[in-house]
C-alpha positions as CSV (number, residue, x, y, z in Angstrom):
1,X,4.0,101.7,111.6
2,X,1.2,103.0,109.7
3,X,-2.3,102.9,110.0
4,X,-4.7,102.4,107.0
5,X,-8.6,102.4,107.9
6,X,-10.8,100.2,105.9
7,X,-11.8,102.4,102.9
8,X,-7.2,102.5,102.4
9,X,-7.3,98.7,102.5
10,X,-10.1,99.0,99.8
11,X,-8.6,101.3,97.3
12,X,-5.2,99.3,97.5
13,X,-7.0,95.9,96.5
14,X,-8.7,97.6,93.7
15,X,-5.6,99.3,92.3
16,X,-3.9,95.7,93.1
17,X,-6.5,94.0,90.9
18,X,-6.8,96.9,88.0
19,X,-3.1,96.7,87.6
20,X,-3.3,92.8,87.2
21,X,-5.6,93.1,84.9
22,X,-3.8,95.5,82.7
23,X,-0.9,93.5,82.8
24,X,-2.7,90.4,81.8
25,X,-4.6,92.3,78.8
26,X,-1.4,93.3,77.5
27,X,0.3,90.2,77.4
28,X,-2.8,88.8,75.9
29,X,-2.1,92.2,73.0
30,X,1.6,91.1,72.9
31,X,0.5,87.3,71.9
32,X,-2.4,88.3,69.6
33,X,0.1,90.5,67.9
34,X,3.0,88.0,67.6
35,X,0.6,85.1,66.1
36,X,-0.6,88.0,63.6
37,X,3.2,88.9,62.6
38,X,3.8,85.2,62.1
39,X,1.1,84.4,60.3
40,X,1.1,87.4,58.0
41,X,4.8,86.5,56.9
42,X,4.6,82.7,57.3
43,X,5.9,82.3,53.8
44,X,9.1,83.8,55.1
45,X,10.0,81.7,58.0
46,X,8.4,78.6,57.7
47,X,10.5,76.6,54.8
48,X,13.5,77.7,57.5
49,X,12.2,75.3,59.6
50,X,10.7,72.3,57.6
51,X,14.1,70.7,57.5
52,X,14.8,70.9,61.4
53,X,15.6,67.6,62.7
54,X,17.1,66.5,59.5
55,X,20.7,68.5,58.7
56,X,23.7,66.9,57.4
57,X,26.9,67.9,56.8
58,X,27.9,67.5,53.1
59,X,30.6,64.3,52.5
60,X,33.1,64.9,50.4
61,X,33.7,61.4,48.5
62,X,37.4,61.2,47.2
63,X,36.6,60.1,44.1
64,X,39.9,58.0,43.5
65,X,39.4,55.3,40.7
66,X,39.2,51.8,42.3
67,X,42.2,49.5,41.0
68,X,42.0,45.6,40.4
69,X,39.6,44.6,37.8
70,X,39.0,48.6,36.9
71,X,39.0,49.6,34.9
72,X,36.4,47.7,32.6
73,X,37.5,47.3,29.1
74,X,35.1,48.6,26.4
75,X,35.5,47.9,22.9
76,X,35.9,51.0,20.6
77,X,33.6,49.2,17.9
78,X,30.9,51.4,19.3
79,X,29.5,53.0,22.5
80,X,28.4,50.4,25.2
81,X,25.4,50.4,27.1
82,X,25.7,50.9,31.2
83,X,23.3,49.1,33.7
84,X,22.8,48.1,37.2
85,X,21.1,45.5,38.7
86,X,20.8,43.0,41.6
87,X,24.6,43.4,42.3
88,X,25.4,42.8,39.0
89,X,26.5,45.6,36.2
90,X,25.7,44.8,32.5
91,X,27.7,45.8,29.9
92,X,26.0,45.5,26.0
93,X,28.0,46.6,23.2
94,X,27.9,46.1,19.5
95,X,28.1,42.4,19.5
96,X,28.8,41.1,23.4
97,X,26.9,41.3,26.9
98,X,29.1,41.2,30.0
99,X,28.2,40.6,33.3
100,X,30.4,41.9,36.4
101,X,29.8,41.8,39.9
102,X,30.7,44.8,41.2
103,X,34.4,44.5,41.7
104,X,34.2,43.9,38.0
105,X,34.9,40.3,38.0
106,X,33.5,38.6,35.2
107,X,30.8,36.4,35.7
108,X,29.4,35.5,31.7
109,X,29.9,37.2,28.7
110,X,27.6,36.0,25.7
111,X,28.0,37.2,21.9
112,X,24.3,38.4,20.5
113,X,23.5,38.5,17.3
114,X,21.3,41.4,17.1
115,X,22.2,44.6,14.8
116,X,20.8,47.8,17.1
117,X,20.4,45.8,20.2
118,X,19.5,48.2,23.1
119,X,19.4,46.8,27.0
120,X,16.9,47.5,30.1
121,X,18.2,45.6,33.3
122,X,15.9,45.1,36.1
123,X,15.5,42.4,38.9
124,X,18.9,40.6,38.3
125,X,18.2,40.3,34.7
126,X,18.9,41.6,31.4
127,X,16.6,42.3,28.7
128,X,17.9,42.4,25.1
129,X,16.2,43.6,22.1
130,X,16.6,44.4,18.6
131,X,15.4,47.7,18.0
132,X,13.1,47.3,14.4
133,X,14.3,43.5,14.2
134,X,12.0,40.8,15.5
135,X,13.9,38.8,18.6
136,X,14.4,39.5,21.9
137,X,15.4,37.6,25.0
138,X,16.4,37.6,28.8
139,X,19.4,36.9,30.4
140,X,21.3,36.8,33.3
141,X,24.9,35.9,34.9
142,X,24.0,32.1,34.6
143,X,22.7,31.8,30.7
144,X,19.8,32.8,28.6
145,X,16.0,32.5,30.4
146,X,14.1,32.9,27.6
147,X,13.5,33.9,24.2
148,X,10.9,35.6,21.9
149,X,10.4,35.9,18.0
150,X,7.9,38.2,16.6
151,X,6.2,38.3,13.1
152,X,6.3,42.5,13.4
153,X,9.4,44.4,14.1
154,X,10.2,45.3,17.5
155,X,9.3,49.0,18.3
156,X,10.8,48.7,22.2
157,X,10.6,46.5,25.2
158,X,10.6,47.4,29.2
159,X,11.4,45.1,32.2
160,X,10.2,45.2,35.8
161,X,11.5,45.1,38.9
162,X,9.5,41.7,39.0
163,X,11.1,40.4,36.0
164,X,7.8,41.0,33.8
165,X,8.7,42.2,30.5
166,X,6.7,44.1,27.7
167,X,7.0,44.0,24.2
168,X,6.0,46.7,21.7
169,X,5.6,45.8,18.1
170,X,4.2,47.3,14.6
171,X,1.1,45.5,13.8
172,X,-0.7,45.7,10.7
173,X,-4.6,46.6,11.7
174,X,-3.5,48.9,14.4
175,X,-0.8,51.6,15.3
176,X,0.9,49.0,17.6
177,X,0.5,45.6,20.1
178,X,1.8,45.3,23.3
179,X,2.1,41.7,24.4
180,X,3.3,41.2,28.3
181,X,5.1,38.3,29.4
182,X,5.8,36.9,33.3
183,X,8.9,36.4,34.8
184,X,8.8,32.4,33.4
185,X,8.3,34.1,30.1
186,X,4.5,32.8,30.0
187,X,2.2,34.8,28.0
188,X,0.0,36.9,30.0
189,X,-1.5,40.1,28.1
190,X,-2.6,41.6,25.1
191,X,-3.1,45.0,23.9
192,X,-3.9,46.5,20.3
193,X,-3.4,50.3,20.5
194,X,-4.9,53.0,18.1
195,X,-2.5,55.6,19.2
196,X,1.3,55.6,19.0
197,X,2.8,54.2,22.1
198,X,6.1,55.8,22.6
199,X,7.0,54.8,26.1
200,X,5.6,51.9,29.0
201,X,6.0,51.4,32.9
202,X,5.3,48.4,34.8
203,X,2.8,49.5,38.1
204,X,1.1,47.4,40.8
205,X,3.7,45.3,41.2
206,X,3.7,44.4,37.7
207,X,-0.4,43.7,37.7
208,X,-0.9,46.3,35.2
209,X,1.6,49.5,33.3
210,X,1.1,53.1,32.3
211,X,1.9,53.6,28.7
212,X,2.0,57.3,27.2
213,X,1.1,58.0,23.5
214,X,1.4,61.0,21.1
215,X,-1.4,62.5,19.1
216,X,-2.2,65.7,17.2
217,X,-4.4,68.4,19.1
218,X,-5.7,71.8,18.0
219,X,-2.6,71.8,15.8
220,X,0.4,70.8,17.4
221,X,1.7,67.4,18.7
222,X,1.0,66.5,22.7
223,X,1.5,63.4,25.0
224,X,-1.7,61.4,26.8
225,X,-0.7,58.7,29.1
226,X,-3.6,56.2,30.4
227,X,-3.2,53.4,33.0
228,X,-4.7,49.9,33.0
229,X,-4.7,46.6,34.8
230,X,-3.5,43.5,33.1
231,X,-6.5,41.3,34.5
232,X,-9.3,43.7,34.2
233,X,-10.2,45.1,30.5
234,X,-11.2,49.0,31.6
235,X,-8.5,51.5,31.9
236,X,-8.1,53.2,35.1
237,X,-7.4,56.7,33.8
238,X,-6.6,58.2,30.6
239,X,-5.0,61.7,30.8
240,X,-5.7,65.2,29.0
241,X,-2.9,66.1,26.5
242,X,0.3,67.5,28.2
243,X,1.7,70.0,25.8
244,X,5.0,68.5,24.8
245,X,6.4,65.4,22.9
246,X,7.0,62.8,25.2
247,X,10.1,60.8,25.8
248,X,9.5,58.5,28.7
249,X,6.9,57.9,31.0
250,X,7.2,56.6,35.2
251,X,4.3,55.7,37.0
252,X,3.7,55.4,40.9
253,X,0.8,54.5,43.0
254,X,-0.5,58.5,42.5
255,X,-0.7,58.9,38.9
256,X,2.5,59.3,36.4
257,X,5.4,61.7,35.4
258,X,6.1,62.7,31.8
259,X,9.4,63.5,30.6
260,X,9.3,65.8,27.2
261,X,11.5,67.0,25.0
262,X,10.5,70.4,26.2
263,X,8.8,70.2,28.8
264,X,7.5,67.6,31.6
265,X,4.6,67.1,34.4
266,X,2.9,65.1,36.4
267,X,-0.7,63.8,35.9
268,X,-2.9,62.4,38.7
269,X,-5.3,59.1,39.0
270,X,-8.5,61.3,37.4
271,X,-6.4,62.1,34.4
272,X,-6.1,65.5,34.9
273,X,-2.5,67.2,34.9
274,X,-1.5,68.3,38.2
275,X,2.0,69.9,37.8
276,X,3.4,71.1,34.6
277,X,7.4,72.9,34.2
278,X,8.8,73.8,30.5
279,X,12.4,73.9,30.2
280,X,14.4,76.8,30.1
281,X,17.3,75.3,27.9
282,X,18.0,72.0,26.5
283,X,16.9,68.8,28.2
284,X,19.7,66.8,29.2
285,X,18.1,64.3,30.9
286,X,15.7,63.3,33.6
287,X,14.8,60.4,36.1
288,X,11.7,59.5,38.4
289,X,11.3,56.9,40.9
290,X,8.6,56.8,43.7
291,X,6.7,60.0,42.8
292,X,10.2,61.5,43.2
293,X,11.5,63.3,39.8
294,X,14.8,64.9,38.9
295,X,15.8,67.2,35.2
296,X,18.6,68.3,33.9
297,X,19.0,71.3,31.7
298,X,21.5,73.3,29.9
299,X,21.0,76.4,28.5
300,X,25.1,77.1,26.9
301,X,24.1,80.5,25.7
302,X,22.9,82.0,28.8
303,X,25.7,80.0,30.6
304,X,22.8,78.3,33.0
305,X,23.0,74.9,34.3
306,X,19.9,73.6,36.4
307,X,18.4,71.1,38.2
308,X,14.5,70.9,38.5
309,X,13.8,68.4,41.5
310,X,9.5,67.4,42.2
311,X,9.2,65.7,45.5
312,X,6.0,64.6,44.2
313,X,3.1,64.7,42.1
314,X,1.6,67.9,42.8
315,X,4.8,70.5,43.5
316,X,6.2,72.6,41.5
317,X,9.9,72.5,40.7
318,X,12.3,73.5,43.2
319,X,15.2,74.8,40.9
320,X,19.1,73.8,41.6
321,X,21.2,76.0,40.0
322,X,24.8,74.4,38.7
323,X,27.9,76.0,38.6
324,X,28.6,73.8,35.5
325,X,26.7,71.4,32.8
326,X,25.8,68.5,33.6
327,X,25.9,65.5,31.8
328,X,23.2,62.7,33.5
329,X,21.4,62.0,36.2
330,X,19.5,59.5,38.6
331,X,17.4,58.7,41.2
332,X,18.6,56.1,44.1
333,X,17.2,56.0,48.1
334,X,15.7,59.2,48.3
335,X,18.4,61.4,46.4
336,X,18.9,62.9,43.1
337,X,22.5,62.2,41.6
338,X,23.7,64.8,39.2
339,X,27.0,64.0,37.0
340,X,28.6,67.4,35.8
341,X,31.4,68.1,34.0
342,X,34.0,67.5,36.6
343,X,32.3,66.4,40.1
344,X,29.4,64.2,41.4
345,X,26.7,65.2,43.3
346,X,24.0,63.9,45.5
347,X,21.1,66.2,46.5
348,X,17.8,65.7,49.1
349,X,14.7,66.9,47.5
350,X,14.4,69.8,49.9
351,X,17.6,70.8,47.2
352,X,20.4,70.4,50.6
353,X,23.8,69.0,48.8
354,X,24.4,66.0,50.6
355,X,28.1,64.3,48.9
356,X,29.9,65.1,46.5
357,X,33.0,63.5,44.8
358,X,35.3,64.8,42.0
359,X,35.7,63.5,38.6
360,X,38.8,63.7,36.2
361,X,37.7,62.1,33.5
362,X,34.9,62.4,30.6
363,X,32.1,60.2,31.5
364,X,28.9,60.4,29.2
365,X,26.9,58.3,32.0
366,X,26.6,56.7,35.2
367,X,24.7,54.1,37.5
368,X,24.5,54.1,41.5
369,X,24.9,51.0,43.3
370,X,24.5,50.6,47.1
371,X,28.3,51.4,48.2
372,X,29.7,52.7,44.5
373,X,29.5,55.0,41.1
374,X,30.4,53.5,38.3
375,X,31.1,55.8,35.5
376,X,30.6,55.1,31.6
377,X,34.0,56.6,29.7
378,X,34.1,56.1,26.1
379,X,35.9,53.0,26.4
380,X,36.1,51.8,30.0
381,X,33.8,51.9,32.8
382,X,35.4,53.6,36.1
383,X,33.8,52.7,39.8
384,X,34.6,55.1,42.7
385,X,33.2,54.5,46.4
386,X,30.2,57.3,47.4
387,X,29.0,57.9,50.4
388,X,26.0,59.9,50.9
C-alpha cells in the first residue's frame, strides 16, 4: 500500500479541484457557444417549431355528390346567387329566392320583382336589393320581415351577423347617404358622405361599421377607410390612402383589411397602414373574417397560381403556391378554403394543407357550412360532405 506524506495529499486535492474547474469552465464555453449558434441562426429553426403541438394529417374528403334533393335546380334564365346562413342556403336568381335547408329541401320560394337584384345573407336572413332601383327588403324561410322604399337609387346594401342592415343611396347634396336600420327594421342612423363610399362592414356588434371610400391623390386613384360609432358623432379613425382601388372592405376589433383590384392591406385603429401586398397576377378573389385574410391570384402567362394567407393585421403574406387556378375562396373556423379547377382545399394559416376533396365538375363558386360544400354549377348547386 502506498504511503503519501502530507505535502502528496496536498498536490492531489489541488490538481482534483483545478481539473473540476476546467471541466466546469468548459461546459460553461460549450453552453455560451450553443445559445450563440441558436441565436445567430434563429430565423432558421424557429418557424420549425412554432407549429409543434398542433400537426394533422391531411383528410382526404371523397368528394362524391350527395343524392336526394341534389342536385338543386337552377334556372338557365341567368346566373344565380349562392349563400349560407343559419342552416339555411339561399338561392336568388333572376326573378325567384329559394330557401333550402341543407339537404336541399325546400322551405319557401318567393318571386321578386326587382330587375338587378343582388343578395347578402347573414343571421338567418336574406337581404334583397335592387341594385340602382329604389326597394329593398328582408326575408327569411318563413315570409318577408320588412321592406324599404327610397326616393334615390340604391347604390348597395350590407347585412350583419345581428341582422342590422345598411343602405347606400345617391343623394342629391352629397356624394352618398347611408341610412342603418335594426334587426325590427327601425330606423337608427344617418350619414351624409362627401366621398364615394364603395364598400361597408358592420363592427361592434353592429354598434357602429367601417366604410372605405375612393379619392384622387397626387394623381392617381387610392382607397381610405374610416370607422365610426352609430351613437357617438366622431369617427374613430380615418385611414391614409392605400394605393389601390378598393373592392371590399372587413373590419375587426384591430383595425380593417382592404381588398383591391391590385393590391390589398391592412390598416390599424390610428389610421395608419400596417401591412400592404400588391398582386403578382390577376385578383381572383379574396375573403377576411376575424383579422384573418385569404387572396387568390392567377397569373395564366407565367403559369402561377397563389394563395396569399395574413393571420392578422400586421404580417405579411405567407404565399401558397397552387398547382392549378383557382376559382374562389373563403374563410370558415380558422381555415382558408380554396376552390381550384378540379379539387377543394382547406388550409391553416401557418399554410399546413389540412383536407382536401376532389371536384369533377365546373363550379364558379362555393359556400362552407358546418358538416358540407356546396358548390355553385352553372345550373345546379352540388353539396359534398368535408371534413377538415
Amino acid at each position: 500500500m502506498p504511503v503519501y506524506d502530507a505535502e502528496d495529499i496536498v498536490e492531489l486535492r489541488n490538481r482534483t479541484l483545478r481539473r473540476k474547474r476546467r471541466i466546469r469552465f468548459l461546459i460553461f464555453l460549450l453552453v455560451a457557444m450553443t445559445a450563440f449558434t441558436l441565436y445567430v441562426t434563429r430565423s432558421a429553426w424557429m418557424p420549425k417549431i412554432k407549429g409543434i403541438g398542433k400537426h394533422y394529417s391531411t383528410i382526404v374528403n371523397s368528394g362524391k355528390l350527395a343524392e336526394g334533393n341534389f342536385p338543386i335546380g337552377v334556372s338557365e334564365e341567368g346566373s344565380c346567387q349562392l349563400r349560407q346562413t343559419g342552416g339555411k342556403v339561399i338561392v336568388l336568381t333572376d326573378v325567384e329566392v329559394f330557401f333550402y335547408n341543407t339537404d336541399g329541401a325546400l322551405m319557401r320560394k318567393h318571386q321578386h320583382a326587382y330587375t338587378n337584384a343582388v343578395l347578402r345573407a347573414a343571421d338567418g336572413r336574406a337581404l334583397i336589393y335592387e341594385h340602382g332601383g329604389n326597394d329593398m327588403c328582408i326575408e327569411d324561410e318563413e315570409g318577408t320581415l320588412y321592406k324599404k322604399h327610397f326616393s334615390k337609387s340604391i347604390m348597395f346594401a350590407r347585412i350583419s351577423k345581428e341582422g342590422y342592415a345598411a343602405v347606400v343611396t345617391a343623394s342629391d347634396n352629397y356624394d352618398c347617404e347611408i341610412n342603418v336600420y335594426d334587426s325590427t327594421g327601425k330606423w337608427i342612423y344617418e350619414r351624409k358622405c362627401m366621398e364615394h363610399v364603395n364598400d361597408l362592414c358592420f363592427t361592434d356588434k353592429s354598434g357602429g361599421c367601417v366604410i372605405s371610400s375612393i379619392k384622387a391623390e397626387n394623381g392617381k386613384l387610392v382607397t381610405t377607410a374610416q370607422a365610426f360609432s352609430f351613437s357617438k358623432g366622431d369617427d374613430k379613425w380615418v385611414s391614409a390612402g392605400l394605393d389601390t382601388f378598393g373592392l371590399e372592405v372587413y373590419g375587426f376589433k384591430d383595425g380593417a383589411f382592404v381588398l383591391g383590384i391590385d393590391a390589398c392591406g391592412y390598416i390599424d385603429t390610428s389610421g395608419q397602414i400596417s401591412s400592404y401586398y400588391r398582386y403578382d397576377g390577376d385578383l381572383i378573389g379574396g375573403a377576411s373574417k376575424g383579422g384573418k385574410s385569404a387572396v387568390i391570384v392567377n397569373n395564366d402567362d407565367r403559369r402561377k397560381y397563389i394563395m396569399a394567407l395574413f393571420s392578422d393585421g400586421s404580417s405579411q403574406p405567407l404565399i401558397v403556391e397552387l398547382d392549378e387556378p383557382s376559382v374562389d375562396v373563403s374563410i370558415y373556423d380558422g381555415l382558408a378554403y380554396v376552390m381550384c379547377t378540379d379539387e377543394m382545399r382547406a388550409y391553416d394559416f401557418d399554410g399546413s394543407l389540412r383536407s382536401t376533396a376532389a371536384i369533377s365538375d365546373s363550379y364558379s363558386g362555393f359556400v362552407r357550412s358546418k358538416d358540407y360544400i356546396f358548390l355553385k354549377g352553372y345550373n345546379k348547386i352540388d353539396r359534398i360532405d368535408y371534413e377538415s
